[in-house]
C-alpha positions as CSV (number, residue, x, y, z in Angstrom):
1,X,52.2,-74.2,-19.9
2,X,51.0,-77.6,-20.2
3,X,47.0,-77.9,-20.3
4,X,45.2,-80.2,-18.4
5,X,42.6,-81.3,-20.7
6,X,39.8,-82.5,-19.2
7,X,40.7,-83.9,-15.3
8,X,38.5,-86.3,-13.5
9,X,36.3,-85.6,-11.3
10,X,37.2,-86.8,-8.0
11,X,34.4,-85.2,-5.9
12,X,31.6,-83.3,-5.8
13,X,29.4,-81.8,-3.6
14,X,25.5,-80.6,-3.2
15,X,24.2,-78.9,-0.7
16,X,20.6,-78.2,0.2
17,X,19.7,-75.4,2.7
18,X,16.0,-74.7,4.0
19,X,14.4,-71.6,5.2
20,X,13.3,-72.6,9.2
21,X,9.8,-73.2,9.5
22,X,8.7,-71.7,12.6
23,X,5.3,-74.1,12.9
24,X,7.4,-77.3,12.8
25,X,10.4,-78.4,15.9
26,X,13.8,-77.8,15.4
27,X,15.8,-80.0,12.9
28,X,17.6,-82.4,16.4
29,X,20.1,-85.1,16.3
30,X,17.1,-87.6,16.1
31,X,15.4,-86.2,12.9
32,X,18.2,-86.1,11.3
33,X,18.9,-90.1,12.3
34,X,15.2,-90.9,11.6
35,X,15.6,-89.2,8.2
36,X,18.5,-90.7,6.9
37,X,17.8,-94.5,8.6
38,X,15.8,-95.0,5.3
39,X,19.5,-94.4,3.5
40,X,21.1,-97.2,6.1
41,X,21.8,-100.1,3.6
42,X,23.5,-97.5,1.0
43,X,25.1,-94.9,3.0
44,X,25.8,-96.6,6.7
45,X,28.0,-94.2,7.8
46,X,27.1,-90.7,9.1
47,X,29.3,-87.2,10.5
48,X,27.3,-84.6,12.3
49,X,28.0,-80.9,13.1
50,X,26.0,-79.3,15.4
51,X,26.4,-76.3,17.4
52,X,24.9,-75.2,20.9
53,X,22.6,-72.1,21.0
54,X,22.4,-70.5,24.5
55,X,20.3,-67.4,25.5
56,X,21.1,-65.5,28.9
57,X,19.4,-63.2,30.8
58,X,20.3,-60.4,33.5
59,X,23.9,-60.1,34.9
60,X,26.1,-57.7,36.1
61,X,29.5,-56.9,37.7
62,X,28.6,-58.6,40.9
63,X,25.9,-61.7,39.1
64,X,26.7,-63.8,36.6
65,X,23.6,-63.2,33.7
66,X,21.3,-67.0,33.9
67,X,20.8,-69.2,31.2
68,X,17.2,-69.1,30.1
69,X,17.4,-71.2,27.4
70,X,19.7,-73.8,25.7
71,X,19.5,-76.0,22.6
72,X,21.4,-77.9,20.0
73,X,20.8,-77.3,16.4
74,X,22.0,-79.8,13.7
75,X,24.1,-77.3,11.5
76,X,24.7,-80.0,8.5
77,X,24.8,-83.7,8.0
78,X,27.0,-86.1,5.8
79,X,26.1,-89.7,4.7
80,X,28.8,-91.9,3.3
81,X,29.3,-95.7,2.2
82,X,31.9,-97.3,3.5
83,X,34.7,-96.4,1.5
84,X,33.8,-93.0,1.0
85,X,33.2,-93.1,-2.7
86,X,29.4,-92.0,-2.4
């Protein structure tokens, strides 16, 4: 079997995960732009994934349960440059 020595690199990844603080809002779409607008000039392009968190209430056979509360949470973030290298 042939050995590989050592292969490049071609990408990494770091990710950073945070622990909720209940005194401060949720972590929205627009944080997350506010945030990384100071990364603009060097990373201009931006995917989100987010997911929608709906809580219901009642219900039965004969009546549909009501939404009582709904909101979107930004589940991660990704900042590029344009080609994708960084």
């Amino acid at each position: 079997m042939e050995s590989l020595g050592k292969p490049p690199i071609i990408e990494a990844w770091i990710g950073l995960r945070f622990e909720p603080n209940p005194d401060r809002p949720p972590w929205t779409g627009e944080a997350a732009r506010e945030f990384f607008s100071r990364y603009s000039e060097q990373f201009p392009d931006a995917e989100f994934e987010a997911e929608r968190r709906v809580a219901l209430e009642g219900g039965s056979l004969r009546e549909l349960p009501q939404v009582v509360r709904q909101e979107m949470a930004i589940r991660k973030v990704q900042v590029y440059n344009r080609d994708r290298s960084r």
